[in-house]
N, C-alpha and C positions, 0 to 999 in steps of 0.2 A: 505305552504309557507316556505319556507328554510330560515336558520335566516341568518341575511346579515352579512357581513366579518365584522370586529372589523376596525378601521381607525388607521393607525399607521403609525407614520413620521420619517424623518432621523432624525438619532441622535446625527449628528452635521451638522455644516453649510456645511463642505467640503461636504458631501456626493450631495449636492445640486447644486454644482462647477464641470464641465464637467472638465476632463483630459488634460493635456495640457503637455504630453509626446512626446520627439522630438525623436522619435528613440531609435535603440540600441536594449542591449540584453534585456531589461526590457519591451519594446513598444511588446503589444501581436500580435500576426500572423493572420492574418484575411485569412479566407476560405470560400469562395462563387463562388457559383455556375455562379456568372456575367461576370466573370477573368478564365474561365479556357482556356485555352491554348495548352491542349494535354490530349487524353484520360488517359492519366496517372495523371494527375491532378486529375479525380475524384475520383480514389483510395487515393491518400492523402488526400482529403478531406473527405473523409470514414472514415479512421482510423484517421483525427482527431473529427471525433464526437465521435466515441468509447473513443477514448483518453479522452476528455470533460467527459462522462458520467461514464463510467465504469472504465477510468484510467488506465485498459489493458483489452483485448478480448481474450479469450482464443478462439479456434475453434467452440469448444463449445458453447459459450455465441454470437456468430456473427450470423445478421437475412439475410441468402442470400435472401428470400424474398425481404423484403426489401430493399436491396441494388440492388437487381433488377432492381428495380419500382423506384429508384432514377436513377441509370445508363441509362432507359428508360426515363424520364423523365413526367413519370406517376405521380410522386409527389415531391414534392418540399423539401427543406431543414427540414426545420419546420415540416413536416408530417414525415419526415424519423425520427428526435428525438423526436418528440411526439409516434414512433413505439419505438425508444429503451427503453425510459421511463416508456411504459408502456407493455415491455418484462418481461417473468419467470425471467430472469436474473437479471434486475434490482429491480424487488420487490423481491427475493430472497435474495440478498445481500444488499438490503439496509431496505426497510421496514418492511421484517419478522424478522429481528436482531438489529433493534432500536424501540425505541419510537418515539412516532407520532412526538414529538419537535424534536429530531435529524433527523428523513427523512425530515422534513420542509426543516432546516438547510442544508443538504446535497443537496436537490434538489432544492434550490434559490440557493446556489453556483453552482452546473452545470447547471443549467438552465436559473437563471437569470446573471449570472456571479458575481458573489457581495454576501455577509456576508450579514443576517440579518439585520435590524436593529439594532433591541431590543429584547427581551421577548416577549413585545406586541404583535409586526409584529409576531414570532415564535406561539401566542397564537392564533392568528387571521386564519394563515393558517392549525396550528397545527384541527380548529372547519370547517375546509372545510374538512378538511382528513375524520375528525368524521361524518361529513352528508353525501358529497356526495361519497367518496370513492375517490381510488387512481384517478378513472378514471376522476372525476370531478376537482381535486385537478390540475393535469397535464393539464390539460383544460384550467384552469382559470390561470395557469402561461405561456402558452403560446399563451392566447387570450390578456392578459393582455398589455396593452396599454407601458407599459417597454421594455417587448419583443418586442414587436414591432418595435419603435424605436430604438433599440440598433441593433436587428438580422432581423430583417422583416422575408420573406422567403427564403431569398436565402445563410442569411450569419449561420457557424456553432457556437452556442453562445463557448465565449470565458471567459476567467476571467479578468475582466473589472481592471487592477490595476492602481492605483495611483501615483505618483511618489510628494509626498508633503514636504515643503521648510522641512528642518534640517532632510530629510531621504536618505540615500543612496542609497538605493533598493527599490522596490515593495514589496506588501504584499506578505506572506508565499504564495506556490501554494495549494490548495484546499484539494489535496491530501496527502498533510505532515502535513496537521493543522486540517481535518477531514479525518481520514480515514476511510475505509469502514466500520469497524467494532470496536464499542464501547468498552472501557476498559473491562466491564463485559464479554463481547462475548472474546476478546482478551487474558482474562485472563482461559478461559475456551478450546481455541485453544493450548493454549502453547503459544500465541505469547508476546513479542517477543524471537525468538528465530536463533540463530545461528549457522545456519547448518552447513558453511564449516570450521570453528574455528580448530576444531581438524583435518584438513586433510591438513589447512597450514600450521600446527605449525608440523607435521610430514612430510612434503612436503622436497623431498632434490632432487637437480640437478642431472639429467641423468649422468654428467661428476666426480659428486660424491658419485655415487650409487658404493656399494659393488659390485664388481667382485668375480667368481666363485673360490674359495680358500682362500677367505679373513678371516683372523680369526673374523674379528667380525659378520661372519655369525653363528657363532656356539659359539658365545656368549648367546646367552638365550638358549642353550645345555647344556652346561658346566655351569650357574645356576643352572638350576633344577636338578642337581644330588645333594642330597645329601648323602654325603660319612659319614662310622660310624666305627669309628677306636675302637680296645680293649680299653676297660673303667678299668685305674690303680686300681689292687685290694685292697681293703682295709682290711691290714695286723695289727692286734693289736701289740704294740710293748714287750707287754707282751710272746707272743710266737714266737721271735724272740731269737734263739742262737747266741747272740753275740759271744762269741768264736770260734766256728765254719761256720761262716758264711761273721766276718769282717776278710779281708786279713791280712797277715803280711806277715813279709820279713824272711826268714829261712837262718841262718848263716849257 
């Protein structure tokens, strides 16, 4: 008998008050499979679940399987992110490089759209990772009565934001306020890091690039010589003949 999930509640009242966003750049873009309108729609709708989950797809990391069986219509929304979530890719980059609490955390924001709770809830999901495994864990948050409601099977989950009295935006996007990979891991990457720094601070206009004669091409030429002129000898003044030596005027 598997020990049953820990009970953990919002952690304020809003969280319990459905959204009541009129629009705008802030009101998130809904993608399902119910609205599509041209075979080209279901490629957007692909790449925004990649979006959702992985935040960008390299070639690499994309399941044509999968995207197959959804273009067919072999399987449903819901089945195709329950296939990337529980891809090399996505345990690769998120759960072999965190701890069990930050994959929690990472995967209730792409998957349930929405922040944690609390601790609690992080500790609650964090002891389904530890029984049943990834595959259990992914299971239970997309059989879960939340998902359901919000995404059933045809819409691609989104990040459910808020927009509450005295704020002027929505919450941070998922991917600025968790990113893939934890300070530790971050700081053993080099990140962050800024690759193109020195090539725009050295960056100058075609219209004022050096032409062929210009002397300041043969300016770090004409540095690196160094010239070495005779060194004044040192003459004691002792064996100097001042009368034979200093001039004078002959009447």
């Amino acid at each position: 008998m598997g020990i049953p999930r820990l009970e953990y509640k919002p952690k304020s009242q809003n969280e319990r008050v459905a959204g009541y966003e009129s629009g705008g750049d802030e009101a998130p873009r809904i993608y399902s499979t119910d609205n599509l309108l041209s075979p080209g729609d279901m490629g957007t709708l692909i790449e925004a679940a990649y979006r959702q989950l992985y935040f960008h797809a390299f070639a690499s990391d994309r399941e044509p399987y999968l995207e197959s069986q959804l273009r067919n219509g072999q399987i449903s929304v819901r089945e195709f992110i329950r296939g990337l979530a529980l891809s090399d890719t996505y345990k690769r980059s998120f759960y072999d490089l965190n701890s069990n609490y930050r994959f929690v955390e990472q995967s209730v924001q792409r998957i349930l759209g929405r922040d944690v709770y609390s601790e609690r809830e992080k500790i609650a999901w964090s002891i389904v990772v530890a029984t049943k495994g990834i595959r259990g864990f992914i299971d239970e948050l997309l059989g879960s009565e939340e998902y359901q409601e919000n995404f059933g099977d045809s819409i691609v989950p989104y990040q459910r934001r808020r927009i509450l009295p005295g704020r002027s935006i929505g919450e941070t996007p998922f991917n600025l306020k968790s990113p893939r990979y934890d300070s530790y891991h971050r700081s053993k990457l080099g990140f962050p890091q800024i690759v193109w720094q020195s090539t725009v601070k050295s960056y100058r206009a075609p219209d004022r690039q050096p032409r062929t004669g210009d002397p300041s091409l043969f300016l770090s030429m004409a540095q690196s010589i160094r010239p070495t002129g005779n060194l004044p000898q040192s003459v004691s003044p002792y064996n100097i003949d001042i009368e034979r030596t200093v001039p004078y005027r002959k009447r």
